[in-house]
CHARMM-style PDB file with segment names, atoms N, HN, CA, C and O in Angstrom:
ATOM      1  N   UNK     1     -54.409  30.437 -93.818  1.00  0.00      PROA
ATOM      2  CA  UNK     1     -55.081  29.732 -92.766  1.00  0.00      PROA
ATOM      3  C   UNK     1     -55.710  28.460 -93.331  1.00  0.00      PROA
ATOM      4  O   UNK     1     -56.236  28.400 -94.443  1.00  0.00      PROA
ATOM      5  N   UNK     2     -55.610  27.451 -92.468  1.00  0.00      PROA
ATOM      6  HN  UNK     2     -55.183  27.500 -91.565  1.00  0.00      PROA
ATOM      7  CA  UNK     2     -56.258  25.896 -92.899  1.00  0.00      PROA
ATOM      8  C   UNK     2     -57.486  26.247 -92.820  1.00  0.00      PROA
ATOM      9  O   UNK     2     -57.888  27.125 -92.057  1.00  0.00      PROA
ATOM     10  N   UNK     3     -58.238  25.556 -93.645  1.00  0.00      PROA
ATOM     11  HN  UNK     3     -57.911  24.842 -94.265  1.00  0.00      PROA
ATOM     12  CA  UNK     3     -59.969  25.634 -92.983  1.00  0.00      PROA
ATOM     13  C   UNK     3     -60.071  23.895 -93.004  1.00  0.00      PROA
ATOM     14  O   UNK     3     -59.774  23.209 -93.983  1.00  0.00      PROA
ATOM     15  N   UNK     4     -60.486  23.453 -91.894  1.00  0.00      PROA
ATOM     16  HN  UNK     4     -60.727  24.010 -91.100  1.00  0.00      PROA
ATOM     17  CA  UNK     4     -60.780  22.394 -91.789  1.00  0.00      PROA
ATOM     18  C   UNK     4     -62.341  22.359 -90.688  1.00  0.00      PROA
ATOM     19  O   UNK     4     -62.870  23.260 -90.037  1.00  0.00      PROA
ATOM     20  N   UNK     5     -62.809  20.499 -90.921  1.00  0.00      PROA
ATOM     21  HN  UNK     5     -62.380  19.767 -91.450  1.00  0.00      PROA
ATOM     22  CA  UNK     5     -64.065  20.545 -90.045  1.00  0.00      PROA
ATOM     23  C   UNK     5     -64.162  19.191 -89.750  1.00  0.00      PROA
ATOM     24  O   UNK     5     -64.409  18.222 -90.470  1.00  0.00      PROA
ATOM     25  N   UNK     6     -63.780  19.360 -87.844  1.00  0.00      PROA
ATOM     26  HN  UNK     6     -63.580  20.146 -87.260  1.00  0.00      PROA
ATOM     27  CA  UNK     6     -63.624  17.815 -87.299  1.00  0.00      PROA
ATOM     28  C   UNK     6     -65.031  17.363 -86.935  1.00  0.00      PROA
ATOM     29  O   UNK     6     -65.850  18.207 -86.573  1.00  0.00      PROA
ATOM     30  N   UNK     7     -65.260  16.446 -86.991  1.00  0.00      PROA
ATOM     31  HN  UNK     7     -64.595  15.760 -87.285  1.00  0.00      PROA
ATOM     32  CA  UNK     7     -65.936  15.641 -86.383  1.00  0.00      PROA
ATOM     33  C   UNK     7     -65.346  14.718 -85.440  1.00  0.00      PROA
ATOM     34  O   UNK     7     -64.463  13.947 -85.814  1.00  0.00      PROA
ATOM     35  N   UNK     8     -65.855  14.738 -83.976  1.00  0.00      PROA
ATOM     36  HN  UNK     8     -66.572  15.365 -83.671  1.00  0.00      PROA
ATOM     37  CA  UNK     8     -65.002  13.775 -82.793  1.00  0.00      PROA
ATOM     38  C   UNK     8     -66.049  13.212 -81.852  1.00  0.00      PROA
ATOM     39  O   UNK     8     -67.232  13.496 -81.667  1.00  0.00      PROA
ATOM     40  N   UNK     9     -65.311  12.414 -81.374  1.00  0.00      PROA
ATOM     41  HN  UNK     9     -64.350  12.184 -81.524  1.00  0.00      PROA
ATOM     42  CA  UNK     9     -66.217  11.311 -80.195  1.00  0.00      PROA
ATOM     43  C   UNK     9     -65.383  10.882 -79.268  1.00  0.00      PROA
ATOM     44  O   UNK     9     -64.339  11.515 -79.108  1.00  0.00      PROA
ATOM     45  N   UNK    10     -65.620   9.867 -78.558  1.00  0.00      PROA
ATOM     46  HN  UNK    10     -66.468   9.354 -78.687  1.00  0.00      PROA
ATOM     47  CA  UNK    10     -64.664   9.084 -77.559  1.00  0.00      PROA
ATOM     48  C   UNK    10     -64.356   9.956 -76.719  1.00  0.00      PROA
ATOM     49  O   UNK    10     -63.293   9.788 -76.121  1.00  0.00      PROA
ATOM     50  N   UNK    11     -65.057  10.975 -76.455  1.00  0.00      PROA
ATOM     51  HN  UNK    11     -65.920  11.111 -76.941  1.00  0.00      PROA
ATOM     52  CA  UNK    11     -64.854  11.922 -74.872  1.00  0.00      PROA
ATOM     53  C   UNK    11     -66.086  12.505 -75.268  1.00  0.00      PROA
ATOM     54  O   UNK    11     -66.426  13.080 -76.302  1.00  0.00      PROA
ATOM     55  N   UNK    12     -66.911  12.119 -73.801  1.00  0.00      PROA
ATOM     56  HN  UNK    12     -66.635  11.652 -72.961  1.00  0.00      PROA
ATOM     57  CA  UNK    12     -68.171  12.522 -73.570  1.00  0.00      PROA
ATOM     58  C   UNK    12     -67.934  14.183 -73.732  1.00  0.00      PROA
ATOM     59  O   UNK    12     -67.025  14.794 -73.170  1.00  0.00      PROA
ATOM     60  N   UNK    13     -69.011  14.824 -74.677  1.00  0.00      PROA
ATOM     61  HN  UNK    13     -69.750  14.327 -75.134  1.00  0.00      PROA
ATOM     62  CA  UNK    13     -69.472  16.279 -74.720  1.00  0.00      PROA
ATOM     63  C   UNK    13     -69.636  17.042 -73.369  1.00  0.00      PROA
ATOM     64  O   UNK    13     -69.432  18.248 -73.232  1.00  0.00      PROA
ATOM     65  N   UNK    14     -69.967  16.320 -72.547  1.00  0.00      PROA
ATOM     66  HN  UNK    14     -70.133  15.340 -72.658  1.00  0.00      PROA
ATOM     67  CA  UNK    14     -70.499  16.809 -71.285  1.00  0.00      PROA
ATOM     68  C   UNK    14     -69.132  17.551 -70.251  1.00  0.00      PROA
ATOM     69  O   UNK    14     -69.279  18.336 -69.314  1.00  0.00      PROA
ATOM     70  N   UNK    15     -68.062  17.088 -70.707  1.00  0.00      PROA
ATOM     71  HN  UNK    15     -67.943  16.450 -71.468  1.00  0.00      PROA
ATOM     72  CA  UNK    15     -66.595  17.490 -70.688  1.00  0.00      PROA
ATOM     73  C   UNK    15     -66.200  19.072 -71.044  1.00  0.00      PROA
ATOM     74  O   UNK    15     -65.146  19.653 -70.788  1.00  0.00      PROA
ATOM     75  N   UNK    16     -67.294  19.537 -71.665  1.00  0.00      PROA
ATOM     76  HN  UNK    16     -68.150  19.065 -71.873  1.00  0.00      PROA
ATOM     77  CA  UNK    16     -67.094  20.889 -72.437  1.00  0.00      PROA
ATOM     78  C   UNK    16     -68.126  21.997 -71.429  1.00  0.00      PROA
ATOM     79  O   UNK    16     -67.932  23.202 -71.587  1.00  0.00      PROA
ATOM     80  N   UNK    17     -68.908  21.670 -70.691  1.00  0.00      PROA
ATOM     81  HN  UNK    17     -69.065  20.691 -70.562  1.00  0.00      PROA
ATOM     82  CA  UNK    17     -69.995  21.896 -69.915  1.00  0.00      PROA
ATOM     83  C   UNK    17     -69.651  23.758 -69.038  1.00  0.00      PROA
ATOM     84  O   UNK    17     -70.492  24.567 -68.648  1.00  0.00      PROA
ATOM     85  N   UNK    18     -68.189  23.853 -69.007  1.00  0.00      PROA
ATOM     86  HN  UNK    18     -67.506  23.196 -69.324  1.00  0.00      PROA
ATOM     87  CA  UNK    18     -68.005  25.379 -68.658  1.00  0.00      PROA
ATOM     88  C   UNK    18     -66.939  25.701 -70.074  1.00  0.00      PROA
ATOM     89  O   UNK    18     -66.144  26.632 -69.946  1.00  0.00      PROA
ATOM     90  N   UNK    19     -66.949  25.051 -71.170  1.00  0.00      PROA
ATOM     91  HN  UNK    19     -67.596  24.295 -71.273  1.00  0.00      PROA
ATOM     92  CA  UNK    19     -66.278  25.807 -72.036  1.00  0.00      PROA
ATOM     93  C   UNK    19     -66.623  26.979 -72.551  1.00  0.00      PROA
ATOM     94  O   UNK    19     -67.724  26.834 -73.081  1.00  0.00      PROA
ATOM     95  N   UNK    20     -66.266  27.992 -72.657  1.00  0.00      PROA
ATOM     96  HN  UNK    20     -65.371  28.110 -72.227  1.00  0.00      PROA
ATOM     97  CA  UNK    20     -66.440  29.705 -73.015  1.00  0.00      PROA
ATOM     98  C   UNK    20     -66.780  29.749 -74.495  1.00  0.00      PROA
ATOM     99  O   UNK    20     -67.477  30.465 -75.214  1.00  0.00      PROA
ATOM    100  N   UNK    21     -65.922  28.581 -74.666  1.00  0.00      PROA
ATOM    101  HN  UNK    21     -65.356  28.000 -74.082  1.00  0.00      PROA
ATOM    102  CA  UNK    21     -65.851  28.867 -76.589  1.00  0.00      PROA
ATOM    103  C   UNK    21     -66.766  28.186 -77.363  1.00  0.00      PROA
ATOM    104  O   UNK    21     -66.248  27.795 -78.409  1.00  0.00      PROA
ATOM    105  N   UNK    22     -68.068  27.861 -77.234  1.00  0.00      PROA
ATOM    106  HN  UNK    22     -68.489  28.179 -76.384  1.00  0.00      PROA
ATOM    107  CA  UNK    22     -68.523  26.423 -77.964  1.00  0.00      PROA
ATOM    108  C   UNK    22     -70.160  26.780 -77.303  1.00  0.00      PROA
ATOM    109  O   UNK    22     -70.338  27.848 -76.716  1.00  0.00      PROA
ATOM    110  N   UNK    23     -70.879  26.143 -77.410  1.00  0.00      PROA
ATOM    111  HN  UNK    23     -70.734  25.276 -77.887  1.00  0.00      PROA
ATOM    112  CA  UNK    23     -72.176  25.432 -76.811  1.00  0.00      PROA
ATOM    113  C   UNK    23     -72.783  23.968 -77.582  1.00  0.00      PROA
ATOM    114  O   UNK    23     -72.494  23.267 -78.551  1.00  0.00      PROA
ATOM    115  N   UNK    24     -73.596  24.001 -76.709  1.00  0.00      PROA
ATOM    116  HN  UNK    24     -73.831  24.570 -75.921  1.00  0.00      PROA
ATOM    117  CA  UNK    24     -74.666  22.566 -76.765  1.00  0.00      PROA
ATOM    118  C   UNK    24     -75.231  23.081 -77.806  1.00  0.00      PROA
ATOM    119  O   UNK    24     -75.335  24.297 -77.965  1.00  0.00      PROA
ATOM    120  N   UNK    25     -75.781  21.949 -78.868  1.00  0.00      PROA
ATOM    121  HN  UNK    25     -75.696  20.961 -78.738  1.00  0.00      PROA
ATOM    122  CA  UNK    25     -76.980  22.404 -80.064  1.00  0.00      PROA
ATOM    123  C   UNK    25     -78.348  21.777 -79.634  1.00  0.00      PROA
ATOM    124  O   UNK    25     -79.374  22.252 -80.122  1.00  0.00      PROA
ATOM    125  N   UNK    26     -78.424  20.729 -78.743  1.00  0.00      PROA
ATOM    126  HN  UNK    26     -77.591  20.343 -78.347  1.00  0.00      PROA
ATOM    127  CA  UNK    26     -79.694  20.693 -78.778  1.00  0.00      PROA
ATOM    128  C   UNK    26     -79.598  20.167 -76.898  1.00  0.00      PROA
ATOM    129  O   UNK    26     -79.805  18.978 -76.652  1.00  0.00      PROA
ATOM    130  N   UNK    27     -79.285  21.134 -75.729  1.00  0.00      PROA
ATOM    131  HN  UNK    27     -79.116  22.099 -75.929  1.00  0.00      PROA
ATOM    132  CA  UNK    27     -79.630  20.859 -74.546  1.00  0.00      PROA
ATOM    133  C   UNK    27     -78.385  19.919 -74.011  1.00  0.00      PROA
ATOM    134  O   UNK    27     -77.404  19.748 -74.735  1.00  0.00      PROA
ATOM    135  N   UNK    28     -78.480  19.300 -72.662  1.00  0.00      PROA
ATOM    136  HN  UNK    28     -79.277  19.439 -72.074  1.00  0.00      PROA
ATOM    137  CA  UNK    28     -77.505  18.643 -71.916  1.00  0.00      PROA
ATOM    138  C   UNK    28     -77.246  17.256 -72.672  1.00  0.00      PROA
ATOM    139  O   UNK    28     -78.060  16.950 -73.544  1.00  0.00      PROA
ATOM    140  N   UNK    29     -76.264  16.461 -72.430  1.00  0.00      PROA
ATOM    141  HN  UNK    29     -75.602  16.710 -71.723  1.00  0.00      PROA
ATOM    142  CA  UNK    29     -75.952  15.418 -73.607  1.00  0.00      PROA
ATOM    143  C   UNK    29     -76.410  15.898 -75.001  1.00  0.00      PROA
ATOM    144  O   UNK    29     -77.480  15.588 -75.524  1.00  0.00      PROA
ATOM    145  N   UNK    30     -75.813  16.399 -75.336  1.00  0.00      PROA
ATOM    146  HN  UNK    30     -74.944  16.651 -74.911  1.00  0.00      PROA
ATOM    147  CA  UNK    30     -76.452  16.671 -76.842  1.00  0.00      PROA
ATOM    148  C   UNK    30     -74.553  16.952 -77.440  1.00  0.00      PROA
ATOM    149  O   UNK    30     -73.494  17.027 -76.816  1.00  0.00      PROA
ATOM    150  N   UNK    31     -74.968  17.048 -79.158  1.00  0.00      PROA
ATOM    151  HN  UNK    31     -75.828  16.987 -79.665  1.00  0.00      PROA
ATOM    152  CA  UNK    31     -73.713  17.803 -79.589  1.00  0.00      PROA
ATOM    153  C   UNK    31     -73.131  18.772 -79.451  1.00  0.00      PROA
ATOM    154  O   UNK    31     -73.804  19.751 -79.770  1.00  0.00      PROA
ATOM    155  N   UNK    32     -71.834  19.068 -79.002  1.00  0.00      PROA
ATOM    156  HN  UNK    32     -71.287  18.272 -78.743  1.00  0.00      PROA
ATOM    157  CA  UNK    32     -71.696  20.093 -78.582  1.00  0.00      PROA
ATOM    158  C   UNK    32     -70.586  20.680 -79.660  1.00  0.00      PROA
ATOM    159  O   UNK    32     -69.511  20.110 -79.848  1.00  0.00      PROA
ATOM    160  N   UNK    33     -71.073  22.176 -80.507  1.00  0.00      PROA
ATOM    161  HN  UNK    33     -71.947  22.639 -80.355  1.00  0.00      PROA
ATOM    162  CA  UNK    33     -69.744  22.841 -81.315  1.00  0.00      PROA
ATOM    163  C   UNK    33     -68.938  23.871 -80.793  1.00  0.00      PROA
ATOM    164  O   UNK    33     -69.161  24.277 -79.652  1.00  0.00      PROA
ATOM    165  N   UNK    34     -67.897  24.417 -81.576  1.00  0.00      PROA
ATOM    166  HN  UNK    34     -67.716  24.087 -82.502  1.00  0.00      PROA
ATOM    167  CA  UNK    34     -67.107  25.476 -81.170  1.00  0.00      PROA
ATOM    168  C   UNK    34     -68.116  27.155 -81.705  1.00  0.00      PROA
ATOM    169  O   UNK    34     -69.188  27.388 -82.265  1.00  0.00      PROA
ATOM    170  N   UNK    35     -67.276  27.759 -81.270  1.00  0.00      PROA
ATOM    171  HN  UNK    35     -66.405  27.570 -80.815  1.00  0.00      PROA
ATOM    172  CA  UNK    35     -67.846  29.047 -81.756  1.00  0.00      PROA
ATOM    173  C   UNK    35     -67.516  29.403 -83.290  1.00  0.00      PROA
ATOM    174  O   UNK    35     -68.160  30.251 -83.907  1.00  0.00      PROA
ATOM    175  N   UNK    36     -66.305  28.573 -83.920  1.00  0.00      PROA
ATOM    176  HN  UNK    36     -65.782  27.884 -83.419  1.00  0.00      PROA
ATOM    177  CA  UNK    36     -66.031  28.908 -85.088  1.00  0.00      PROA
ATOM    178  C   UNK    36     -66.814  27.632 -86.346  1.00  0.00      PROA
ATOM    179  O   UNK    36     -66.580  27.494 -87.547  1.00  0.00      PROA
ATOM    180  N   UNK    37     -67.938  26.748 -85.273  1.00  0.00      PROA
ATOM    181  HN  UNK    37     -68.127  26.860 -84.297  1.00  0.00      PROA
ATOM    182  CA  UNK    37     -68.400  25.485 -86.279  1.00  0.00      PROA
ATOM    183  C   UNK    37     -67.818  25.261 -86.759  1.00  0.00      PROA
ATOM    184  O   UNK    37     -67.944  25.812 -87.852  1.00  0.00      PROA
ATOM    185  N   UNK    38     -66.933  24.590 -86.700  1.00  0.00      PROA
ATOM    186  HN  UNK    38     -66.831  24.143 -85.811  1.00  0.00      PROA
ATOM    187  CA  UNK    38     -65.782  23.564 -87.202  1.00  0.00      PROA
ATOM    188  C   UNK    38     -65.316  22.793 -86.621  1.00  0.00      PROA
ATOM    189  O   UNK    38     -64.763  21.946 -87.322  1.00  0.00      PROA
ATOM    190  N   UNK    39     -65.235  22.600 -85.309  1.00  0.00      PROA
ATOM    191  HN  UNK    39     -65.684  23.289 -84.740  1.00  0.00      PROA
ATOM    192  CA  UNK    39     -65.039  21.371 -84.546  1.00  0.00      PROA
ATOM    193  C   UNK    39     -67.027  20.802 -83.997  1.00  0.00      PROA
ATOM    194  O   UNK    39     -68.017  21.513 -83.827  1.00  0.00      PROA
ATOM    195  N   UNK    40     -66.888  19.590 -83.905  1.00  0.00      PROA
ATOM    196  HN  UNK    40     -66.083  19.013 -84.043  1.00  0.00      PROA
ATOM    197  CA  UNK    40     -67.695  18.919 -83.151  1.00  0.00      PROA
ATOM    198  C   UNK    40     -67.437  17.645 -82.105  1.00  0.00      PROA
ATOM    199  O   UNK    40     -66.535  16.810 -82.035  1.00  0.00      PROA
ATOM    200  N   UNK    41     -68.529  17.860 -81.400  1.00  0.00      PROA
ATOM    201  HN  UNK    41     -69.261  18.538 -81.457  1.00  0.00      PROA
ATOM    202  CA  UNK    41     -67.917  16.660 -80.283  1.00  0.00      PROA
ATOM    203  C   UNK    41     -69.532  15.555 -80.570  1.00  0.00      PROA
ATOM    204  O   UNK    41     -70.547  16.043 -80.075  1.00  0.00      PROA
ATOM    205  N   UNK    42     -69.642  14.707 -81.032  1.00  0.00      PROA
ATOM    206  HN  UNK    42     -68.817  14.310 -81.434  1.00  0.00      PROA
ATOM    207  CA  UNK    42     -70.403  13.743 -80.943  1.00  0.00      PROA
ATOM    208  C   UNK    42     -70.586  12.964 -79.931  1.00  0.00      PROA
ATOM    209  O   UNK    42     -71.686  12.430 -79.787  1.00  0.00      PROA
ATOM    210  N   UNK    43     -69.621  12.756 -79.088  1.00  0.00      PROA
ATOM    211  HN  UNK    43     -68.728  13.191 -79.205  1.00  0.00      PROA
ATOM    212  CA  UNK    43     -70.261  11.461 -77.545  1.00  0.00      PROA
ATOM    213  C   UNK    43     -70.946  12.192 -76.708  1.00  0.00      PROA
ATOM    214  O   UNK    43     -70.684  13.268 -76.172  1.00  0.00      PROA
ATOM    215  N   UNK    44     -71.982  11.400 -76.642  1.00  0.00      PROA
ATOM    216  HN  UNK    44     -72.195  10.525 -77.078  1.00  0.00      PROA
ATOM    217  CA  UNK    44     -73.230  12.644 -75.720  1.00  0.00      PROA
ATOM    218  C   UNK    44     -73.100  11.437 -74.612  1.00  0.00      PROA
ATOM    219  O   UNK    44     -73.861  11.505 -73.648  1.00  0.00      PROA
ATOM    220  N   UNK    45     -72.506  10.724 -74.664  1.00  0.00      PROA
ATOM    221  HN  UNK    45     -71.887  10.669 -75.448  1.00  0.00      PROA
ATOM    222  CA  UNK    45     -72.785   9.982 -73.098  1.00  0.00      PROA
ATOM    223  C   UNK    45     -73.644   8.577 -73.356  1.00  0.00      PROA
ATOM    224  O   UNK    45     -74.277   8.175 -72.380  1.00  0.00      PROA
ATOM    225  N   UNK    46     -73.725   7.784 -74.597  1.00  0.00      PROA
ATOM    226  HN  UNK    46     -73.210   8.110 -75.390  1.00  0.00      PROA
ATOM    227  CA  UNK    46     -74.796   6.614 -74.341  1.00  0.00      PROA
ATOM    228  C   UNK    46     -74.460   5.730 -73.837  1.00  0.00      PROA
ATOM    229  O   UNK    46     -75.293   4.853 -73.609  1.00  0.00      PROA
ATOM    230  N   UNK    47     -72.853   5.521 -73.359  1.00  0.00      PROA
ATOM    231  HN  UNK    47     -72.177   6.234 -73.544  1.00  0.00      PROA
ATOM    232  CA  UNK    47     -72.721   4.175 -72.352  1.00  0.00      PROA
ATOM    233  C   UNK    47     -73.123   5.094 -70.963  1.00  0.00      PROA
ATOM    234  O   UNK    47     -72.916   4.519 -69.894  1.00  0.00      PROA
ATOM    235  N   UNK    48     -73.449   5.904 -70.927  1.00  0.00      PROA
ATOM    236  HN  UNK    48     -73.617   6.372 -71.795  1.00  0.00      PROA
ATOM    237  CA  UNK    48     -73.582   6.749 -69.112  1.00  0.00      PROA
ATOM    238  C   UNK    48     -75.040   6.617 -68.797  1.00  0.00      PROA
ATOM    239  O   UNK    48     -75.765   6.012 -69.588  1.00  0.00      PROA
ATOM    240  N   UNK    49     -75.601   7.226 -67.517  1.00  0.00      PROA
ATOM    241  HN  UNK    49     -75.013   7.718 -66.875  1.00  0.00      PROA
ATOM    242  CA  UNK    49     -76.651   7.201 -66.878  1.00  0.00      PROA
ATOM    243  C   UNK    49     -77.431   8.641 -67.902  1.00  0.00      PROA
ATOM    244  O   UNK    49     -76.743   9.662 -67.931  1.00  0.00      PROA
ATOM    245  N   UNK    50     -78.581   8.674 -68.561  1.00  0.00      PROA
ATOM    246  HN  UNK    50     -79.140   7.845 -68.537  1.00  0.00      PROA
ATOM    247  CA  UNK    50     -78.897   9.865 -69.467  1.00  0.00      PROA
ATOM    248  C   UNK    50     -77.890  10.514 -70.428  1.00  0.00      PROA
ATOM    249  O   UNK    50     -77.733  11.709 -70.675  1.00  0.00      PROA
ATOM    250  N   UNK    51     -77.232   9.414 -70.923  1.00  0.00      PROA
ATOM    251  HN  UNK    51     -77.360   8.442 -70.722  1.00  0.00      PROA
ATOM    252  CA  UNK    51     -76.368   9.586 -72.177  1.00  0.00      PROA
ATOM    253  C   UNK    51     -77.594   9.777 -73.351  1.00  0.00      PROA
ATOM    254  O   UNK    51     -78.798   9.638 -73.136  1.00  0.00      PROA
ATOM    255  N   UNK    52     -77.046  10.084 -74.466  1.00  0.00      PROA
ATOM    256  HN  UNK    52     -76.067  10.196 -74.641  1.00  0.00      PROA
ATOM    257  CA  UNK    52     -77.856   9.372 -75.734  1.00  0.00      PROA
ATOM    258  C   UNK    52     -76.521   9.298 -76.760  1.00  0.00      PROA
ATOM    259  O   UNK    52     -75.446   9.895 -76.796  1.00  0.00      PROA
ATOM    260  N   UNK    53     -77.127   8.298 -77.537  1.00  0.00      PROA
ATOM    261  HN  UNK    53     -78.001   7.813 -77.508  1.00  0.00      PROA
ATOM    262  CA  UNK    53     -75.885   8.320 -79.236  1.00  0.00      PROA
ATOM    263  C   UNK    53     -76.541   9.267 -80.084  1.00  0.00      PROA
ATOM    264  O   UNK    53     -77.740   9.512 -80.217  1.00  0.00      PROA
ATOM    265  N   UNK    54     -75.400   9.814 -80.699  1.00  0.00      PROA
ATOM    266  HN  UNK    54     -74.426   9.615 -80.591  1.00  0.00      PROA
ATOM    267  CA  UNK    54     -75.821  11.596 -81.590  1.00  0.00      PROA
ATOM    268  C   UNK    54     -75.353  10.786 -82.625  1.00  0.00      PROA
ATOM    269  O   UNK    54     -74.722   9.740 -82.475  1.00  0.00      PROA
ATOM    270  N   UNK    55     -75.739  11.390 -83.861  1.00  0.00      PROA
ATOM    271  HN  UNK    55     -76.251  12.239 -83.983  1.00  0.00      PROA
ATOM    272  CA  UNK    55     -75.455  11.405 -85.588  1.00  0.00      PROA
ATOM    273  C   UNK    55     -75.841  12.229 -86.165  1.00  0.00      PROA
ATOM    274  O   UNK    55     -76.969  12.710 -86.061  1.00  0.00      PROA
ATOM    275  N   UNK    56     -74.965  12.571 -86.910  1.00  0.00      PROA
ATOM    276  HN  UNK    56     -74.048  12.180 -86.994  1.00  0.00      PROA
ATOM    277  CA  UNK    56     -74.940  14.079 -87.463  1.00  0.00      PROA
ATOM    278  C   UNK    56     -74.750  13.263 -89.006  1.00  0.00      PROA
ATOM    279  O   UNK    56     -73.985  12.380 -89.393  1.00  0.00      PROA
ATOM    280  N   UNK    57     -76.158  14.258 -89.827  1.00  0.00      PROA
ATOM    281  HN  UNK    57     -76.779  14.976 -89.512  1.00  0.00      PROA
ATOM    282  CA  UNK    57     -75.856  13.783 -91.252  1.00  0.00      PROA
ATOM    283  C   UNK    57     -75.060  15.302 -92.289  1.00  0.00      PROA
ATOM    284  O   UNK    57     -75.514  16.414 -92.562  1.00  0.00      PROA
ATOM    285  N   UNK    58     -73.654  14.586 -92.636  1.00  0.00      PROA
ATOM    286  HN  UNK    58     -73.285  13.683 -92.415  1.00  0.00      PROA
ATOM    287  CA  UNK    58     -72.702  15.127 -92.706  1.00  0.00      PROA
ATOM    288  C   UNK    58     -73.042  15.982 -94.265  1.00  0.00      PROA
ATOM    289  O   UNK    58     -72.292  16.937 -94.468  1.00  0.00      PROA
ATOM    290  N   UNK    59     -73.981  15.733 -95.226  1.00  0.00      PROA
ATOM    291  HN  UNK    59     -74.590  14.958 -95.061  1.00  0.00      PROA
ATOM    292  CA  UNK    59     -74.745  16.486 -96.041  1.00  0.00      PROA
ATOM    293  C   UNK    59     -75.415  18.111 -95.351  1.00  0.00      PROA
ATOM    294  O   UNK    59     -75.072  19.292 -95.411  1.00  0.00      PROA
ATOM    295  N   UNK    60     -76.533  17.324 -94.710  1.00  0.00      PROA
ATOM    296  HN  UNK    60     -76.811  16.365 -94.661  1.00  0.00      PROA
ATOM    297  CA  UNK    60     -77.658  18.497 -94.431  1.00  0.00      PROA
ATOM    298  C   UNK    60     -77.320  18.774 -93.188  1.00  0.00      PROA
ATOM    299  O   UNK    60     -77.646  19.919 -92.876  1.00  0.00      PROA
ATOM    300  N   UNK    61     -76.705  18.075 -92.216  1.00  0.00      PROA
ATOM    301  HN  UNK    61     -76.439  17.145 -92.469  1.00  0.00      PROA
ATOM    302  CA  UNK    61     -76.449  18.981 -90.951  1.00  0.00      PROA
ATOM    303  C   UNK    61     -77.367  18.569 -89.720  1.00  0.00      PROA
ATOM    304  O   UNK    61     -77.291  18.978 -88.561  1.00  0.00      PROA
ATOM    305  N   UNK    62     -78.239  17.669 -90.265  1.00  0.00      PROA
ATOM    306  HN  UNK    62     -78.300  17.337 -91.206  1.00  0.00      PROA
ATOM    307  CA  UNK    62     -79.948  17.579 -89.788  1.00  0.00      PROA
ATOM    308  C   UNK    62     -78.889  16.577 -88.413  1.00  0.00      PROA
ATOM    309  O   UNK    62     -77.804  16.062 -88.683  1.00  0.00      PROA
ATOM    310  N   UNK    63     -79.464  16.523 -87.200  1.00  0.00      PROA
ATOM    311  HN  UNK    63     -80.345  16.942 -86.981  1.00  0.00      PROA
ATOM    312  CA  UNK    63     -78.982  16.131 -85.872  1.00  0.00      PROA
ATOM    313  C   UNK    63     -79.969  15.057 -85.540  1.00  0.00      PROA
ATOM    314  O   UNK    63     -81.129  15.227 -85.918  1.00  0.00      PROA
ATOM    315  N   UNK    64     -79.500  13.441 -84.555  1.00  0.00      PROA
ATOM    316  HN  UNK    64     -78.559  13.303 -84.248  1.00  0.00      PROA
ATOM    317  CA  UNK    64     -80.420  12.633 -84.601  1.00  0.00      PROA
ATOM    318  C   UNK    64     -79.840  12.513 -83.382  1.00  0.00      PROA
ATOM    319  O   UNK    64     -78.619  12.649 -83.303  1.00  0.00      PROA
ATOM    320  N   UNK    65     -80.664  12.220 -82.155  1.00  0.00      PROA
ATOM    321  HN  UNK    65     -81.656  12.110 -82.220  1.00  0.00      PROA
ATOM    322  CA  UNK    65     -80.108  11.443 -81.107  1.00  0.00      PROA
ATOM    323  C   UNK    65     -80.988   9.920 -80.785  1.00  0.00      PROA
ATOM    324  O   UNK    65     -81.776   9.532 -81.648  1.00  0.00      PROA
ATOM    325  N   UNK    66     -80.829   9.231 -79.703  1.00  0.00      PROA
ATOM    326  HN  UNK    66     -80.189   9.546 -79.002  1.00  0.00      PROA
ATOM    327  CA  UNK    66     -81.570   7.512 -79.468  1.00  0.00      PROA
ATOM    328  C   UNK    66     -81.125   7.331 -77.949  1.00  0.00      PROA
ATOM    329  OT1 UNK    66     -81.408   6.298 -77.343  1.00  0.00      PROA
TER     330      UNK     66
END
């Protein structure tokens, strides 16, 4: 088995909103992972109406939104 760990953007998170497999880490627009943490979705929406821009520091994990 591959083990890999994406990091993605350019499709708002908010897209995932009835996904089964995954949740939000920190509330609505926020990052959203899989159940196996290894994929991530970074676009929380900051060109939208209550978007914010997410950054994830790819060391510690520590989550920033603006």
């Amino acid at each position: 088995m591959t083990q890999y760990n994406c990091k993605t953007g350019h499709t708002d998170s908010s897209y995932q909103y009835n996904n089964p497999h995954g949740r939000y880490l920190d509330g609505n627009h926020s990052i959203w992972v899989n159940d196996l943490e290894n994929v991530y979705m970074l676009d929380c929406g900051c060109g939208l109406p209550n978007g914010r821009l997410a950054c994830i520091c790819l060391e510690t994990g520590e989550r920033f939104y603006a």
